[in-house]
Structures are given as structure tokens and as C-alpha cells.
C-alpha positions as CSV (number, residue, x, y, z in Angstrom):
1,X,151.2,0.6,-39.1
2,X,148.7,-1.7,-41.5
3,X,149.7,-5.1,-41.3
4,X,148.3,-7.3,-43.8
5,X,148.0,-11.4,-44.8
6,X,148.4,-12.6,-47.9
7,X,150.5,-10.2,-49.8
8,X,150.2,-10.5,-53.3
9,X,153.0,-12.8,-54.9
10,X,154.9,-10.3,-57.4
11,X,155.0,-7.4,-54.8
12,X,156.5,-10.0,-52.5
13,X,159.0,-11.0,-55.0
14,X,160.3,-7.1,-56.1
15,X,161.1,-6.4,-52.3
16,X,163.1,-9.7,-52.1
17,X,164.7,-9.0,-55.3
18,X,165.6,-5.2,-54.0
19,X,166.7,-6.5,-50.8
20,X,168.5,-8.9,-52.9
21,X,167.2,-11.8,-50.4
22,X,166.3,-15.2,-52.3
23,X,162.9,-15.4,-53.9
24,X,163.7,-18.2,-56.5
25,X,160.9,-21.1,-54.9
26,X,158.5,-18.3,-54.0
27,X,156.0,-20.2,-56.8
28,X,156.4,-23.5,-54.1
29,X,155.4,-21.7,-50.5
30,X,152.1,-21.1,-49.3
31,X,152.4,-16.5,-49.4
32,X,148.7,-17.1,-47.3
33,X,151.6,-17.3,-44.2
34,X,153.4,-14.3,-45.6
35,X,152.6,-10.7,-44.6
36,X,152.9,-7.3,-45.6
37,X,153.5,-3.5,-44.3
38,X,151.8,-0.7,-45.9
39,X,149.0,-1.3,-48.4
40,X,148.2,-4.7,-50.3
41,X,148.6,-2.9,-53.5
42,X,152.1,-1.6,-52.8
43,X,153.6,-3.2,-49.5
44,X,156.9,-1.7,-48.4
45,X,157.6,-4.6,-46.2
46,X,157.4,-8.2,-46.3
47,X,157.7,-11.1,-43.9
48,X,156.7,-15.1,-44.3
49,X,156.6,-18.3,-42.4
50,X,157.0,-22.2,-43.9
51,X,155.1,-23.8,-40.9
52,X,156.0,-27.9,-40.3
53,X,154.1,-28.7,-37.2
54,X,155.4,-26.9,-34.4
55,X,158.7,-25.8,-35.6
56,X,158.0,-23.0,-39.0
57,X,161.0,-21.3,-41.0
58,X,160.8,-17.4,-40.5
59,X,161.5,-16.1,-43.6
60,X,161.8,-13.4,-46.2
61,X,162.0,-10.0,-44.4
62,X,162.2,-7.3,-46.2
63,X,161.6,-3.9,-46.1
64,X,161.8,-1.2,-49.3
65,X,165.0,1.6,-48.7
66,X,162.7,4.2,-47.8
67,X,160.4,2.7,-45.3
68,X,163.4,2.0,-42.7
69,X,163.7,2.8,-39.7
70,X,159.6,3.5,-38.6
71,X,159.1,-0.1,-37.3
72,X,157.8,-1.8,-40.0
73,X,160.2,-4.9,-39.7
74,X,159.6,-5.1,-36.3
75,X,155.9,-4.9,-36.2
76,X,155.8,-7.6,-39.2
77,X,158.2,-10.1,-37.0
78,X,155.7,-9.4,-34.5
79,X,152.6,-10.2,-36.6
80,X,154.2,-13.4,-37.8
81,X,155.1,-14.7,-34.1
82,X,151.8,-13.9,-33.2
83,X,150.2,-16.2,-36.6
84,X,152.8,-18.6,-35.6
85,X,151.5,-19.4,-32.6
86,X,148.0,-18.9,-33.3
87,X,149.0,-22.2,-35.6
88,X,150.8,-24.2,-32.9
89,X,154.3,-23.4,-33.9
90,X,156.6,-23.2,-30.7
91,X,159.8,-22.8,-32.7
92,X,160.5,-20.2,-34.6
93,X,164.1,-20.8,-36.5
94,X,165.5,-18.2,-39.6
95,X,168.6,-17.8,-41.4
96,X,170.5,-14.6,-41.7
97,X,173.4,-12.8,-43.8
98,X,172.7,-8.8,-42.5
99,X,170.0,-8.8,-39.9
100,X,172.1,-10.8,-36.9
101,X,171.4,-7.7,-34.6
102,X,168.2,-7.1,-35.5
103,X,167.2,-10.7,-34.4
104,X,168.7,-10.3,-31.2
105,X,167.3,-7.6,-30.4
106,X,163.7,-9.4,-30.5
107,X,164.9,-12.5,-28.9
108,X,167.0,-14.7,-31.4
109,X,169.7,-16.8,-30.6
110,X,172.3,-18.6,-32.1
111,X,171.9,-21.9,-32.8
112,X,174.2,-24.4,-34.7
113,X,172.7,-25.5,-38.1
114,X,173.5,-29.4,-36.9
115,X,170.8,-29.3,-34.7
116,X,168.1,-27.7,-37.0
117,X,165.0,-30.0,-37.1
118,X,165.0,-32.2,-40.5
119,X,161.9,-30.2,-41.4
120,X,163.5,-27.1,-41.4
121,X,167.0,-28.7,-42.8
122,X,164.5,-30.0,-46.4
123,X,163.9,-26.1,-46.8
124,X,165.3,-24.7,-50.1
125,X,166.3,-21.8,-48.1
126,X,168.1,-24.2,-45.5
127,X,169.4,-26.4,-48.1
128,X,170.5,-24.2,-50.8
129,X,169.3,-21.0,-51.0
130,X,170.9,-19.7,-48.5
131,X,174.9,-19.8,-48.3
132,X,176.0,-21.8,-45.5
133,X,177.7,-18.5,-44.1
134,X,174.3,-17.5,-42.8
135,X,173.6,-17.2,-39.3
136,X,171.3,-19.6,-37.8
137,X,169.0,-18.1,-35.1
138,X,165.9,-19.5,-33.3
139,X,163.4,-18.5,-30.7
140,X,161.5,-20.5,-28.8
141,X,157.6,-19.0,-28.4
142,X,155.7,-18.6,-25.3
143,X,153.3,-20.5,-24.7
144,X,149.2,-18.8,-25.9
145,X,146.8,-18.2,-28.4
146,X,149.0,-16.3,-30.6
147,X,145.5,-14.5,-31.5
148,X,146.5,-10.7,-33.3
149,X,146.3,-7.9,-31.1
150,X,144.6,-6.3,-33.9
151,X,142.8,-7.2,-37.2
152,X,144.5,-7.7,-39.7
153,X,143.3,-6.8,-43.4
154,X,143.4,-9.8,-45.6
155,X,145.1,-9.2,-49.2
156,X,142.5,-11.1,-51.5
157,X,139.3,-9.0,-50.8
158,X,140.2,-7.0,-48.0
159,X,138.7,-8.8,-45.5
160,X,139.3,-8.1,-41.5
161,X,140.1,-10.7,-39.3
């Protein structure tokens, strides 16, 4: 599966808007922490991290309709744990409406939204954008480089790392 930094903004935005996930302050986070499945040109998955110091926001995952089901979620939670801690981040927290399981799965848990870190709480996907409903999850990262298992292709140029 290609995995890819840096996906390019309005390809971003049309899988949110499909997966009907929030993409309304898209124009106010960095997408050089977001990554992509597929090609740069036309990503069939998505995936991005706001990074405050050692705690960063996992957000944004989505993944087009029919791309499902071959790992393509999985391998971009993956990519971005790996960034994550490659920047220092030891604390990786999201909020969820449909993917509860899915989190699980790769090591989430439930956390109560009190004891979110004020960083994360000032998110406009904390403090708004997200309805309160959502479930809070957060993972704590073990401890390494983070460094990718495998280059990655960066969007703008096409560059490997």
C-alpha cells in the first residue's frame, strides 16, 4: 500500500466531505502532518495529526467507499503513529462518532473528555466541530524513534524519504 505526506488540500477535503467527517478549519492545520493512501493525485484514504508538544490530535480518517476493507486505514493510523513519534508526541488522543471499534482494535481507549490536555481541548475539532457525543479515545506511544518502516513519497515533488 503507497503511503504518502502531504496530501494535497482539496483531495483531503472531498474524502472528508464524502465521509461526511468535519473539514471546515482544514485552511488553519498544517496537511504537511496529514497523509494519504493510494496516489497523491487521487488518495483514497486520508489521515492527519495537530501535534502540541508531546500530546498531537489524530484526526481526519477517511477512506473513499470503495477502498474499504484492504487496509488502507489501518496502514495510515500506522504511518501517522510512526510520524508522531518520530516528532516526540507520546500521546496520541482522537475523537470518534463511527470508528469506536476500529480504534480499539489498534490500541485506543476510552478516555473521559475532562481530562483531555488543554492543548488538545483549544482544537476546533475538540471544541466545536465535533458533537460532544463523540467518543474520546487515546493511546499512549511506546517509547522510539518513530522513524517509517518504509519511505514514504512526499506529495509536493514526489520526493522519498
Amino acid at each position: 500500500m503507497n503511503i504518502f505526506r502531504n496530501p494535497p488540500g482539496p483531495q483531503v477535503e472531498r474524502l472528508l466531505t464524502e465521509s461526511r467527517l468535519p473539514s471546515a478549519d482544514l485552511s488553519t492545520v498544517n496537511l504537511e502532518h496529514f497523509f494519504g493512501c493510494g496516489t497523491p493525485q487521487t488518495p483514497k484514504g486520508v489521515v492527519g495529526l495537530e501535534i502540541y508538544g508531546t500530546v498531537a490530535l489524530l484526526r481526519s480518517l477517511a477512506v473513499a467507499t470503495d477502498s474499504r476493507g484492504i487496509g488502507c486505514a489501518k496502514a495510515l493510523v500506522a504511518e501517522a503513529e510512526r510520524y508522531a513519534r518520530s516528532r516526540g508526541v507520546t500521546e496520541l488522543y482522537l475523537l470518534t462518532t463511527t470508528a469506536e471499534r476500529f480504534f480499539e482494535r489498534l490500541g485506543y481507549r476510552h478516555s473521559v473528555r475532562e481530562n483531555a490536555p488543554l492543548a488538545i481541548r483549544e482544537t476546533k475539532e475538540f471544541s466545536g466541530l465535533c458533537p460532544a457525543s463523540s467518543a474520546f479515545m487515546t493511546k499512549r506511544l511506546p517509547a522510539g524513534t518513530g522513524a517509517p518502516s518504509t519511505p514514504i513519497a512526499e506529495s509536493a515533488g514526489g520526493a522519498r524519504r
